[in-house]
N, CA, C and O atoms as CSV, one atom per row, in Angstrom:
chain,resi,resn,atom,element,x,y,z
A,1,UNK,N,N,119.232,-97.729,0.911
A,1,UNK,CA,C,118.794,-96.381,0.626
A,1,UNK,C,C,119.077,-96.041,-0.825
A,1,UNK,O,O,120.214,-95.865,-1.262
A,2,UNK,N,N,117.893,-95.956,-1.586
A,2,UNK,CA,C,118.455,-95.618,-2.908
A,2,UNK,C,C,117.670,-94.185,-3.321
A,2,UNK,O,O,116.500,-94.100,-3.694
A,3,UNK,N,N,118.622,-93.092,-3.156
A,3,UNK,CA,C,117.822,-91.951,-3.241
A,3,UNK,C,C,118.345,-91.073,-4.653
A,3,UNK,O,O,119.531,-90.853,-4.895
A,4,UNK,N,N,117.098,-90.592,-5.589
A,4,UNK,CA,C,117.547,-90.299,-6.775
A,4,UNK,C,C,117.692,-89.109,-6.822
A,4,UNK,O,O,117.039,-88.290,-6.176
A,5,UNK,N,N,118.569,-88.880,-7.598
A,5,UNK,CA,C,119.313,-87.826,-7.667
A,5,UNK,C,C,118.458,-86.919,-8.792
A,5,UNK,O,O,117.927,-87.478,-9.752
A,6,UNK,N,N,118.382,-85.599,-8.604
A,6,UNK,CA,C,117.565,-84.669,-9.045
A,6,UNK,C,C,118.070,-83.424,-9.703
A,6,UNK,O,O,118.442,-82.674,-8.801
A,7,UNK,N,N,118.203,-83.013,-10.572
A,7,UNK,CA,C,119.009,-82.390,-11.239
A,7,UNK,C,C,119.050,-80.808,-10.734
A,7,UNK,O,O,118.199,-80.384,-11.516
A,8,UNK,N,N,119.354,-79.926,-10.154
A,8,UNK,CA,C,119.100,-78.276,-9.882
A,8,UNK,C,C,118.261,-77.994,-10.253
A,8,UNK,O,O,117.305,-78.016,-9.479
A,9,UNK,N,N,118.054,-77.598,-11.484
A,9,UNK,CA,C,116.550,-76.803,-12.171
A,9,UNK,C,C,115.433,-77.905,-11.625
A,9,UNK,O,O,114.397,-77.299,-11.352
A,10,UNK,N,N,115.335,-79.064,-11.426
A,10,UNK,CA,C,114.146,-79.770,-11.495
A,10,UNK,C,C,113.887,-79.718,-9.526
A,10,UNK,O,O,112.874,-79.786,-8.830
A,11,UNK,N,N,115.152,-79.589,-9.254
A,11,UNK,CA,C,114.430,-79.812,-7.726
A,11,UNK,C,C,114.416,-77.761,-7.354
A,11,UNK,O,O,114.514,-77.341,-6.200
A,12,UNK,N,N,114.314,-77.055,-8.265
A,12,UNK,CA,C,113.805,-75.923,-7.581
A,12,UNK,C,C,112.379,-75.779,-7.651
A,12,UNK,O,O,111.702,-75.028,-6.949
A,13,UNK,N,N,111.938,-76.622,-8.627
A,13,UNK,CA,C,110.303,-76.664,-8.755
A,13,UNK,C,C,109.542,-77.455,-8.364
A,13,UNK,O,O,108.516,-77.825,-8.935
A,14,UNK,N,N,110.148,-77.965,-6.872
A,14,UNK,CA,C,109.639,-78.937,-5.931
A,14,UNK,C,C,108.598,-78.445,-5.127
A,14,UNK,O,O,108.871,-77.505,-4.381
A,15,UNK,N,N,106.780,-79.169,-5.137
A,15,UNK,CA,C,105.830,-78.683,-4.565
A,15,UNK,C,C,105.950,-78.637,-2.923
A,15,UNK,O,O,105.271,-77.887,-2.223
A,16,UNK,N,N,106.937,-79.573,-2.424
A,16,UNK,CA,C,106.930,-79.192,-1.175
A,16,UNK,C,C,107.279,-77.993,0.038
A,16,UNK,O,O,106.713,-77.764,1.107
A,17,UNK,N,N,108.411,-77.373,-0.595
A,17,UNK,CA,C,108.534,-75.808,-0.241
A,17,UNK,C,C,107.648,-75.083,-0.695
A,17,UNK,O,O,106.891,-74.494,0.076
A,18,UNK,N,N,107.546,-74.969,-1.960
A,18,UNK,CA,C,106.488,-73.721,-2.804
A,18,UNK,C,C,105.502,-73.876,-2.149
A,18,UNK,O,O,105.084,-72.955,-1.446
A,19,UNK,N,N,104.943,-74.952,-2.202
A,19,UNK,CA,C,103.362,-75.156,-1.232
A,19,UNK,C,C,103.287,-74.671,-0.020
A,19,UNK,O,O,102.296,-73.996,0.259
A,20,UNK,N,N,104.018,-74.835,0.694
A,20,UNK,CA,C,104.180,-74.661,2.636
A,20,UNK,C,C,104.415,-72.762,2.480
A,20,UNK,O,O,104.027,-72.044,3.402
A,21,UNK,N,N,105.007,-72.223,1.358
A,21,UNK,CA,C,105.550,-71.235,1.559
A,21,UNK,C,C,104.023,-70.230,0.950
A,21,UNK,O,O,103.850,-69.082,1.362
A,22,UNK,N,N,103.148,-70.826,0.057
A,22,UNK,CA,C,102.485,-70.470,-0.621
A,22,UNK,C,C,100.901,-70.401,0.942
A,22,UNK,O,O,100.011,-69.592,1.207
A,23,UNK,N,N,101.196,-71.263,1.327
A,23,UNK,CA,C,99.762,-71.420,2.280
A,23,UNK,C,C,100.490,-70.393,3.789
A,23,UNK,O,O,99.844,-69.823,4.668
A,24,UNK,N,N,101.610,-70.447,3.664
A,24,UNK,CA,C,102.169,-69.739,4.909
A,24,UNK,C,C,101.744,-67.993,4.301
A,24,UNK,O,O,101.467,-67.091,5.093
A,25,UNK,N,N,101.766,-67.851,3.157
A,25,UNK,CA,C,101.238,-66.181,2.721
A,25,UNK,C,C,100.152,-65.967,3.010
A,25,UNK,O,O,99.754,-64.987,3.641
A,26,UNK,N,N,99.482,-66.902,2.567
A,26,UNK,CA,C,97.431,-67.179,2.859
A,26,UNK,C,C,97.049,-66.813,3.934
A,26,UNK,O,O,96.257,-65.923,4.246
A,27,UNK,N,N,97.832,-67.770,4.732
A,27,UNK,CA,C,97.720,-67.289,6.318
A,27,UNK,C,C,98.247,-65.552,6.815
A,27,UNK,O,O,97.777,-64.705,7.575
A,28,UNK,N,N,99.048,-65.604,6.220
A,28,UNK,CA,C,99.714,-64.215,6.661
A,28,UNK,C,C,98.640,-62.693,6.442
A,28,UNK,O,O,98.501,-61.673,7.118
A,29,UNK,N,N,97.924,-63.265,4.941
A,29,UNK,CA,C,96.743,-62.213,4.196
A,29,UNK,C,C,95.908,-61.873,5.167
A,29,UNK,O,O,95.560,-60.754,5.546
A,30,UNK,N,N,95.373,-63.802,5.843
A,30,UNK,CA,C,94.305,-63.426,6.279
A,30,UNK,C,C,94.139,-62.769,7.748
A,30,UNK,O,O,93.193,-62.263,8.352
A,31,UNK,N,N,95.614,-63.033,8.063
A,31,UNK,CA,C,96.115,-62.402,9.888
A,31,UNK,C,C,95.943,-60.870,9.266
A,31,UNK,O,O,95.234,-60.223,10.037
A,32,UNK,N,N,96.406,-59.995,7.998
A,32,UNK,CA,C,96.445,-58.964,7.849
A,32,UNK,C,C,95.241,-58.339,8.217
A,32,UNK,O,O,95.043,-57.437,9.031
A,33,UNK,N,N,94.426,-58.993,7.451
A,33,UNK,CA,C,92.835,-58.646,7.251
A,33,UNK,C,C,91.958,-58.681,8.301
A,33,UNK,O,O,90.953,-57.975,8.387
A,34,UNK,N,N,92.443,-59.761,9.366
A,34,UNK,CA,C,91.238,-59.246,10.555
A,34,UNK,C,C,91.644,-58.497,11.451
A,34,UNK,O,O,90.943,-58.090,12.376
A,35,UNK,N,N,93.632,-58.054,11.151
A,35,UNK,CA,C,93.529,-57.246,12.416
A,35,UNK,C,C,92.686,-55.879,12.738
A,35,UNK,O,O,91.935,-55.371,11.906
A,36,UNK,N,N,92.856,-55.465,13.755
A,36,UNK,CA,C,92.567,-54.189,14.445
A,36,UNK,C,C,93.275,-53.152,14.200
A,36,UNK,O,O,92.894,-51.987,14.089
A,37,UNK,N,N,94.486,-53.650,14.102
A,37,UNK,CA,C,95.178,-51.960,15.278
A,37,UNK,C,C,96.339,-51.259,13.746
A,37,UNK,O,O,97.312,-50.620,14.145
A,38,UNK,N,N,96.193,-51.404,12.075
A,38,UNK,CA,C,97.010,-50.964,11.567
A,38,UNK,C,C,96.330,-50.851,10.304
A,38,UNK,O,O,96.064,-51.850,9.636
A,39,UNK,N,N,95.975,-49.434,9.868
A,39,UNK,CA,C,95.176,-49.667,8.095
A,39,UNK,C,C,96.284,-50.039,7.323
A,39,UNK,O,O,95.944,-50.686,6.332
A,40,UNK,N,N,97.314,-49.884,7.412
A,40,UNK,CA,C,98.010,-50.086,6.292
A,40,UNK,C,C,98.431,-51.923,5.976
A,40,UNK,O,O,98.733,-52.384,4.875
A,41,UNK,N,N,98.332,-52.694,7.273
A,41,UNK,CA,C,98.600,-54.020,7.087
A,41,UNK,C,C,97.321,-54.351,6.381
A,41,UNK,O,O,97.352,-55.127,5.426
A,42,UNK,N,N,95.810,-53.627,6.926
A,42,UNK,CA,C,94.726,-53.792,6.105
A,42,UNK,C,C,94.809,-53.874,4.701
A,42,UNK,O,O,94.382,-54.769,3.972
A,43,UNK,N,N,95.390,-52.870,4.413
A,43,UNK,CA,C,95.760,-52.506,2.871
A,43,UNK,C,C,96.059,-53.043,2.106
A,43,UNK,O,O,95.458,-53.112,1.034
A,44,UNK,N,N,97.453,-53.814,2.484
A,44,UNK,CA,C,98.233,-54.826,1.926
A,44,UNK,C,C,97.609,-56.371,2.081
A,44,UNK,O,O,98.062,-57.220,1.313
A,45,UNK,N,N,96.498,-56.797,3.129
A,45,UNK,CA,C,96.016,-57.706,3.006
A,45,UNK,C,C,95.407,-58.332,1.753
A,45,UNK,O,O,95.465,-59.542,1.533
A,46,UNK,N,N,94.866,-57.517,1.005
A,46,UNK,CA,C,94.347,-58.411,-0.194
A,46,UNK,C,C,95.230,-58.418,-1.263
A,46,UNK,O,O,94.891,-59.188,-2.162
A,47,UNK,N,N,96.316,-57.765,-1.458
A,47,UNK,CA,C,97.303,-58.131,-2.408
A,47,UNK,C,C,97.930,-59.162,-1.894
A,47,UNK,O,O,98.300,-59.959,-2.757
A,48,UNK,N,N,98.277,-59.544,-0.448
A,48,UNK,CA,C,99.132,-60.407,-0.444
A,48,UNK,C,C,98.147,-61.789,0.038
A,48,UNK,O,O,98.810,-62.795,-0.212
A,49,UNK,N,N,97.234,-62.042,0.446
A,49,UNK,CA,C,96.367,-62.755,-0.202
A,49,UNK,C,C,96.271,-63.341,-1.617
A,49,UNK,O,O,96.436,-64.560,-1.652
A,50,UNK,N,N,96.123,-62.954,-2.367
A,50,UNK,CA,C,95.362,-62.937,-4.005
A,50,UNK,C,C,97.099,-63.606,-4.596
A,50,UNK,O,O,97.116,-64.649,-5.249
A,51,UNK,N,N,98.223,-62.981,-4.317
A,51,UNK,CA,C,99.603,-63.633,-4.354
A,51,UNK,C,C,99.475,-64.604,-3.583
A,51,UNK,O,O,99.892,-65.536,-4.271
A,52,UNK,N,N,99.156,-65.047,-2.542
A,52,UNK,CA,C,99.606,-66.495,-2.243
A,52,UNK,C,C,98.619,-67.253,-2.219
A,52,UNK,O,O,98.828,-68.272,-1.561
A,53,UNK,N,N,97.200,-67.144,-2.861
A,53,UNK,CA,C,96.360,-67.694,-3.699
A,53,UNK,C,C,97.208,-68.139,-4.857
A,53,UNK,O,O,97.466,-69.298,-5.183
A,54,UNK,N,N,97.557,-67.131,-5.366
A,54,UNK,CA,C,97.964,-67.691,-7.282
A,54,UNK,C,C,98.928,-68.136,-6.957
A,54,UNK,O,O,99.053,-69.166,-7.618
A,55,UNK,N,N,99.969,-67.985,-6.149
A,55,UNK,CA,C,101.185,-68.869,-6.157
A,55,UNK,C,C,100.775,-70.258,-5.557
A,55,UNK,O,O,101.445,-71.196,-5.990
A,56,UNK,N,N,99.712,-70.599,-4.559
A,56,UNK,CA,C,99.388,-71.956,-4.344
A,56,UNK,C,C,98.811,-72.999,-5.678
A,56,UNK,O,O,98.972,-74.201,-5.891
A,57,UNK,N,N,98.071,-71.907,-6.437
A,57,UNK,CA,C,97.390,-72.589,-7.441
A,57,UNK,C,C,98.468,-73.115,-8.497
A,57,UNK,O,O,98.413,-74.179,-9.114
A,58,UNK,N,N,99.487,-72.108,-8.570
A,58,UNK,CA,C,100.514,-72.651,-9.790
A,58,UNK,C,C,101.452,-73.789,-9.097
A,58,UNK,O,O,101.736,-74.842,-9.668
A,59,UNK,N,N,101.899,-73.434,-7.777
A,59,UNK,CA,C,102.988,-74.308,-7.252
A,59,UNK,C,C,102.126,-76.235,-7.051
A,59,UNK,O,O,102.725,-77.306,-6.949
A,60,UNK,N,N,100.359,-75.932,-7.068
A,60,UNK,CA,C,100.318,-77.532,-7.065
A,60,UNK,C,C,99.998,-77.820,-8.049
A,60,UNK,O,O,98.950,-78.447,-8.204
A,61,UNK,N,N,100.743,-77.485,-9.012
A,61,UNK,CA,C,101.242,-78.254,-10.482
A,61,UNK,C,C,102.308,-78.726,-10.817
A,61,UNK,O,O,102.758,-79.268,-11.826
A,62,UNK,N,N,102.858,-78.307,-9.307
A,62,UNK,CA,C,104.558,-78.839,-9.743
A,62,UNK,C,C,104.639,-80.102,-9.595
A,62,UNK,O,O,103.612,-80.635,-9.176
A,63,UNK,N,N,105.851,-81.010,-9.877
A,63,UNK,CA,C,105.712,-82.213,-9.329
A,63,UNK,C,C,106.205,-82.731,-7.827
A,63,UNK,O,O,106.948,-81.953,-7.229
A,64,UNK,N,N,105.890,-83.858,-7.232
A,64,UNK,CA,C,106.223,-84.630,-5.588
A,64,UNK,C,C,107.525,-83.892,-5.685
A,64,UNK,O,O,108.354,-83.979,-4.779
């Protein structure tokens, strides 16, 4: 097992959380947006959408 060691700052900008966390918002936008039963989750649907759009787009630039 030879596993390399990664310095703090470099493994906070690891695409594998940011990503999962970034598509888990996406999803969350778009549950906002078709519900029924609350204008105000309506409301907040496309801001928090459009945020975990841009945070997917920046986080898959990070590196493996």
């Amino acid at each position: 097992m030879n596993r390399e060691v990664i310095p703090t700052h470099r493994r906070m900008f690891r695409r594998t959380y940011s990503e999962g966390a970034s598509t888990v918002l996406i999803g969350l936008g778009v549950a906002m947006l078709v519900q029924p039963f609350s204008l105000t989750l309506f409301t907040w649907s496309f801001p928090v959408l459009l945020v975990g759009a841009l945070a997917f787009v920046v986080t898959s630039h990070f590196p493996d």
